[in-house]
N, C-alpha and C positions, 0 to 999 in steps of 0.2 A: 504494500500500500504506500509506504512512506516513496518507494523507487518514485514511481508514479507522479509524486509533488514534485520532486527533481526535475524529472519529465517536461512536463506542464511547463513547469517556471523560467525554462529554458528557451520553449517553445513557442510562451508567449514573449521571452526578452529577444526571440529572433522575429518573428513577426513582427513587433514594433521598428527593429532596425531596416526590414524590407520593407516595411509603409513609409519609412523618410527616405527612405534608398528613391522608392519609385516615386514620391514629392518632388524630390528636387531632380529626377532623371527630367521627368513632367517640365520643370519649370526652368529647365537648361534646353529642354527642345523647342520649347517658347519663344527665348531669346534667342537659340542660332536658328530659328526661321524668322523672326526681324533682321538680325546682321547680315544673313542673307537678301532676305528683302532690299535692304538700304546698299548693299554692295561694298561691303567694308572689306580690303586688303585683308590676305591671309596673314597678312605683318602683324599687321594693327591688332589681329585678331591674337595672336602668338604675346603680341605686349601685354596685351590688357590684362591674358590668362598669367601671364609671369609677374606681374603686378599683383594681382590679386592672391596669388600664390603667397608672394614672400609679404603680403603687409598680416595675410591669415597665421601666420607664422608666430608673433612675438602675441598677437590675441589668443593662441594655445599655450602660448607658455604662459600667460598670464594665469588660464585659465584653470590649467594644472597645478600651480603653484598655490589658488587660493581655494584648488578642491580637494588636495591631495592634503592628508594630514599624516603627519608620522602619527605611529600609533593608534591609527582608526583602523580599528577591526570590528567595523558593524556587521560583517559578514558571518564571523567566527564566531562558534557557540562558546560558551561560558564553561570550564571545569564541574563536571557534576560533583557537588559538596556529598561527602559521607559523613553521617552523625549515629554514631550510637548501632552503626550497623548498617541503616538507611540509609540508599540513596536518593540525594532530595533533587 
């Protein structure tokens, strides 16, 4: 039974990353059928991608830095305490 939750929880943490995956595939096919539209240089186009690349860059490390905690272990259960014989 317990496998099962594992299962699940996994299942549903990839689902939600394949609903943003196919959001922004969606909303990138958007934009390169404008660019095309408007007839922009494959140059311009190679800039803009390398631009936005490297400014995405120091926004992750920001990002990292004020999510990441030493010693957060919300994931990791707890030592089951014995008392008297019992495990609590």
């Amino acid at each position: 039974m317990l496998e099962s939750w594992g299962i699940n929880y996994w299942l549903c943490l990839l689902y939600r990353y394949a609903g943003f995956y196919k959001g922004i595939q969606s909303a990138g096919a958007a934009v390169a059928w404008q660019i095309d539209n408007h007839n922009v240089s494959a140059m311009a186009q190679l800039i803009v991608n390398w631009v936005l690349t490297t400014v995405s860059y120091p926004l992750l490390l920001i990002l990292v830095v004020l999510a990441v905690k030493e010693g957060d272990n919300r994931g990791e259960e707890e030592p089951v305490k014995e008392v008297a014989g019992f495990a609590h």
